[in-house]
NUDREN-708933 format. One record per residue (C-alpha): residue number from 0; residue in one letter; y, z negated, x negated. Coordinates in steps of 0.05 Angstrom, whole numbers, plus 5000, padded with zeros to 4 digits. Each point is the difference from the previous one (the first is absolute). Layout:
N
rec num->NUM residu->A yy->Y zz->Z xx->X
...
// end
This chain:
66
rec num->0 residu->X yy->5729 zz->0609 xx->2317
rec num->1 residu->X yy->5016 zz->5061 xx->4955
rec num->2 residu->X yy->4950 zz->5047 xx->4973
rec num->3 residu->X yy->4992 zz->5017 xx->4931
rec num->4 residu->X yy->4977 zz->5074 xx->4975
rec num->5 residu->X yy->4990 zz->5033 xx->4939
rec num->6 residu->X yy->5049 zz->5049 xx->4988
rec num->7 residu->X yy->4978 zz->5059 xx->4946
rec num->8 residu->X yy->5068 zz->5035 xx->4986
rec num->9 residu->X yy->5067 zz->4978 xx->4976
rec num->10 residu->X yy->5059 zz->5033 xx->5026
rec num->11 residu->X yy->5020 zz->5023 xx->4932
rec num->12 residu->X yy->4936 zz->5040 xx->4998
rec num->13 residu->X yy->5029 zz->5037 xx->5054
rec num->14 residu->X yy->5053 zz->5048 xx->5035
rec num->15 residu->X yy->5032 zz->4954 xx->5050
rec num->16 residu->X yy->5028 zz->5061 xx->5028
rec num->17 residu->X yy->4939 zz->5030 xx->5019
rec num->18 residu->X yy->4951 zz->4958 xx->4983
rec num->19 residu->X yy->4955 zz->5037 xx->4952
rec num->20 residu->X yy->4975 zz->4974 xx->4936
rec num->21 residu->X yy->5034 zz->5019 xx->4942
rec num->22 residu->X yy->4933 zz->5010 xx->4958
rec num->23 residu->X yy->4964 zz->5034 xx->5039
rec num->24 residu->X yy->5029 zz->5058 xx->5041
rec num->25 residu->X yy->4982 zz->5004 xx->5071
rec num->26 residu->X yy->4981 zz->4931 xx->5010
rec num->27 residu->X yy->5039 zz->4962 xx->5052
rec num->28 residu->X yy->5000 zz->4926 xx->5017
rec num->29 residu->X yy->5014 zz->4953 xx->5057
rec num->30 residu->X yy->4996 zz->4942 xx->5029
rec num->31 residu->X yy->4963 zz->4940 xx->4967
rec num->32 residu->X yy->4981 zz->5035 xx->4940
rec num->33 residu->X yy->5075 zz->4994 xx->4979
rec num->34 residu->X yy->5018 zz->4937 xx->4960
rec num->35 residu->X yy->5054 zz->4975 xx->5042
rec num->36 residu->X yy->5019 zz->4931 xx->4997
rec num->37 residu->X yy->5034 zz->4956 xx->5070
rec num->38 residu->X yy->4985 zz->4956 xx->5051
rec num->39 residu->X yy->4964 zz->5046 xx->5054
rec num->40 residu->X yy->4968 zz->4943 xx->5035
rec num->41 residu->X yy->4941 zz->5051 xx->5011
rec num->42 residu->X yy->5046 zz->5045 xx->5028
rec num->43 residu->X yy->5019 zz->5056 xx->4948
rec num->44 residu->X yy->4989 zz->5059 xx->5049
rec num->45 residu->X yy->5072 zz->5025 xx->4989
rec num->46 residu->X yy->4981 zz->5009 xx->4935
rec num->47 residu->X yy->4934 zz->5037 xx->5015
rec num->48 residu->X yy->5030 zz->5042 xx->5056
rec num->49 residu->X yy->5064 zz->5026 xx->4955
rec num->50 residu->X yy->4965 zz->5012 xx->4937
rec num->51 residu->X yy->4936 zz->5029 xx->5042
rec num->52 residu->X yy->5061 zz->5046 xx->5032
rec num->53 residu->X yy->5029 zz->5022 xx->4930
rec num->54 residu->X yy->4939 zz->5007 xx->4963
rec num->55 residu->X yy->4970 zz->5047 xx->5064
rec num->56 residu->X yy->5063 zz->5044 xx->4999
rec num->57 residu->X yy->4996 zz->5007 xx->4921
rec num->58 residu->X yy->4928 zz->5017 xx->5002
rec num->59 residu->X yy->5012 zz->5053 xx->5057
rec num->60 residu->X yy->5052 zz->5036 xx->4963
rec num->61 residu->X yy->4956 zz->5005 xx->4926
rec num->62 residu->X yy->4953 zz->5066 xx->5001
rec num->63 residu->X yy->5000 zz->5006 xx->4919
rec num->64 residu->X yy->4947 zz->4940 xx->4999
rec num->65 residu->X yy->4955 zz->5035 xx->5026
// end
């Protein structure tokens, strides 16, 4: 059985490096939300936990958002 989800945001949308949108500054994504295509087989956690991980460092080190 493998679960589909909608995904909102296309990786070219976005810095892979740190995960935050390139249109809107500030904004980070993770996770699901990312339009990543492969055969999880209900199991994409790697994928949440390492972009979760990148996009939480990013966010902690940007203080001109705010």
């Amino acid at each position: 059985m493998e679960l589909n989800t909608y995904r909102f945001c296309h990786p070219l949308e976005i810095n892979l490096k740190t995960m935050e949108s390139k249109k809107i500054k500030g904004l980070y994504f993770c996770g699901e939300v990312i339009d990543v295509d492969g055969n999880t087989g209900d199991y994409n956690l790697q994928e949440a936990f390492s972009t979760g991980y990148v996009a939480g460092e990013s966010a902690s080190k940007c203080s001109d958002v705010l």
